[in-house]
N, C-alpha and C positions, 0 to 999 in steps of 0.2 A: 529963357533960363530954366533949368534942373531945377525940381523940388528937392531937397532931401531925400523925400521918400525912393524918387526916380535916381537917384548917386546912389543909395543905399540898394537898391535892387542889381543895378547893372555897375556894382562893385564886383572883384572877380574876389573869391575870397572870404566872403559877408557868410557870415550865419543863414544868411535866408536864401542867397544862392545856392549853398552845399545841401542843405535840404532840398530843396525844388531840383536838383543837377539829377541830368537821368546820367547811368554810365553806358559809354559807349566804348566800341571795340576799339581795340589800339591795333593798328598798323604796323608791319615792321619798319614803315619810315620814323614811327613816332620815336622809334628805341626805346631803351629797357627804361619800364618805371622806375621812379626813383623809390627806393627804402628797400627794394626786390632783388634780392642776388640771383640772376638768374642762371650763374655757373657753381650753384652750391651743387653739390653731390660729382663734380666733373673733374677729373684729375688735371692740374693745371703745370703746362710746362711738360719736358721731358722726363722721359720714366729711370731711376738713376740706373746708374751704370753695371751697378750690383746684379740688381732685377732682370736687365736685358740679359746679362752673362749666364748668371744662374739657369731662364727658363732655354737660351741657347744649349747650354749643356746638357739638361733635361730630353731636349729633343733628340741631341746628339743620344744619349741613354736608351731613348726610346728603341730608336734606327737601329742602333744593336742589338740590345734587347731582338727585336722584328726578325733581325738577321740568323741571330741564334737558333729559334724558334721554327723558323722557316726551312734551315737546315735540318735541323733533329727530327721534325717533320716529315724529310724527303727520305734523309735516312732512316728511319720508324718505319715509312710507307714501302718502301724498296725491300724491307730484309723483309718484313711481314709478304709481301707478297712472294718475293722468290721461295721464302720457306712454305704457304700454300700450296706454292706450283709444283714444288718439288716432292711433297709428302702427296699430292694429288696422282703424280705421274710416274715419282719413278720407287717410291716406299714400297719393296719387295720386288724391285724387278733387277737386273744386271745392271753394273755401273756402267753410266754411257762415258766413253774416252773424249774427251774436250781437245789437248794438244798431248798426242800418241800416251806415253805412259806416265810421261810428266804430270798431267793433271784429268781426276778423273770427277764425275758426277755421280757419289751414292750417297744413301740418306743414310745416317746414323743419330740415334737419341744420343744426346750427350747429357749428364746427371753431373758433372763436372763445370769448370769454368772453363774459359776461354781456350780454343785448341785442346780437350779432352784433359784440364789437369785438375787434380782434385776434387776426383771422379764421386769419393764418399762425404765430402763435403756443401752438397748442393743446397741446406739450407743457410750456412755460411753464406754462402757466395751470394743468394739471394736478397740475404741483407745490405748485403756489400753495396749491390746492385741499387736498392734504395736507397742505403747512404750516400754515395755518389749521385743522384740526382738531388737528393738535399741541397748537397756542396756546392754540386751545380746553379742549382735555383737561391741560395744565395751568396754567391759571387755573381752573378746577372743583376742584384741590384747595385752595383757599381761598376757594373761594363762597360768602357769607352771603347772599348779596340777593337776594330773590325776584325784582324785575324783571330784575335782570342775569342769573339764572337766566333768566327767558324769552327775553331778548336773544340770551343764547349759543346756546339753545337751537336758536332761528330762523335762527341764523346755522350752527350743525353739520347742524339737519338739509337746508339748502340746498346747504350743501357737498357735505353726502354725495350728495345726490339729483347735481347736475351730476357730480360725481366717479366715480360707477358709468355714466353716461354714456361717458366719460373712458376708462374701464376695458373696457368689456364691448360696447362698439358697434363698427359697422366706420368705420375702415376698419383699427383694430387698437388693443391693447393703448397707453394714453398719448397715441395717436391720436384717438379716438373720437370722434364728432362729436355733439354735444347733442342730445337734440329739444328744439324748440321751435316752440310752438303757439298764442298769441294775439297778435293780430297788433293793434296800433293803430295809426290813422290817422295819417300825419303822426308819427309815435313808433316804435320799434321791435317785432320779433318777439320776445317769451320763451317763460319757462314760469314754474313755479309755485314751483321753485325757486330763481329769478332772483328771485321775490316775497319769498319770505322771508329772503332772505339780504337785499335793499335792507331792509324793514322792520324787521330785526333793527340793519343797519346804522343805522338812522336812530333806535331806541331807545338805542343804545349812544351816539349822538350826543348826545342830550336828558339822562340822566343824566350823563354826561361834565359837559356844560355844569352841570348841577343841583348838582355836586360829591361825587357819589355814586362809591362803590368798588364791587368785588365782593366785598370783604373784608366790607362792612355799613359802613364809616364812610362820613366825609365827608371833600372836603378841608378846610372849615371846621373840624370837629370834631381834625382833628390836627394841624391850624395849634395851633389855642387852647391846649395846654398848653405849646410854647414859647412860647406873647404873654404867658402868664400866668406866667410861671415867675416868683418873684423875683428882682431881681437882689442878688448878693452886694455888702452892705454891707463901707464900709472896716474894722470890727473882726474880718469875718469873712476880710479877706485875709490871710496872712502874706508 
């Protein structure tokens, strides 16, 4: 027979057990201690519906945003370099004929805006030029639409291209006089950023008309849920 003493020792439980207990490591067979949550800080369940939508859109925003950027970019890089090449090569020499007399290659400063207008107005225009990349830069933080992404695009990096004209030519700072180098017959002299700022212009035009945003709607689409709306019935007036 058990002394007391010997029931009292190898009780599980006892006072003089839990003193004498060494602790030992727990296994993940043993699973989770009890009193120990050990999914606190862990988001539990699905994440709502709201949150998945939102950082979806977000990305969408982002892609655009990329797109815009990427364009104005190409167009910044392209006008900047044909206006190098062309004050390098041909700034006082004969205009080279491209297609016969229809379209010719000379360099001319232009102190004006776009195709040679508003020749005494250049730090005007200058401004202009900054304000429109403003407008631009903030209508891009609610860009959904890939073509308005290109539109803007076409239209910031012509900005830019005429605007470091603007900045960095002589005959100074605000002053600066444009190059421009393709000369049509019967039509005016530009450049290349005169190109893309009109064809930016004119996609902005065609969605406009389409009913297109830069948000991703339509106007149609945000007419329809006032046409639709019911109207309040007389039991639902007071």
């Amino acid at each position: 027979m058990h002394t007391a003493a010997e029931r009292i020792i190898s009780t599980p439980g006892s006072p003089q057990t839990q003193d004498d207990a060494v602790p030992t490591a727990r296994t993940p067979q043993d699973g989770p201690e009890v009193g120990v949550d050990e999914t606190a800080g862990v988001p539990q369940g699905p994440q709502p519906a709201g949150a998945t939508a939102a950082g979806a859109r977000d990305l969408v925003r982002r892609k655009r945003v990329g797109v815009l950027l990427v364009v104005a970019l190409l167009a910044y890089l392209i006008d900047l370099g044909s206006k190098l090449l062309v004050v390098a090569r041909l700034e006082g020499h004969a205009a080279i004929r491209v297609i016969g007399d229809l379209m010719n290659f000379q360099v001319i400063r232009n102190p004006g805006a776009a195709f040679g207008m508003g020749q005494a107005m250049t730090v005007v225009f200058t401004a202009i030029a900054a304000a429109v990349i403003v407008v631009i830069w903030r209508i891009a933080r609610k860009l959904y639409s890939l073509p308005w992404a290109i539109a803007l695009g076409l239209l910031l990096g012509g900005a830019l291209g005429n605007l470091t004209d603007r900045l960095f030519r002589s005959p100074g700072v605000f002053r600066g006089h444009v190059v421009d180098f393709i000369s049509v017959q019967h039509f005016a002299v530009f450049n290349l950023a005169d190109s893309a700022i009109v064809c930016g212009g004119i996609l902005v035009v065609l969605l406009s008309f389409r009913g297109s945003n830069p948000d991703g709607t339509t106007h149609h689409s945000a007419k329809k849920p006032a046409a639709e709306a019911p109207a309040a019935s007389p039991d639902d007036q007071v």
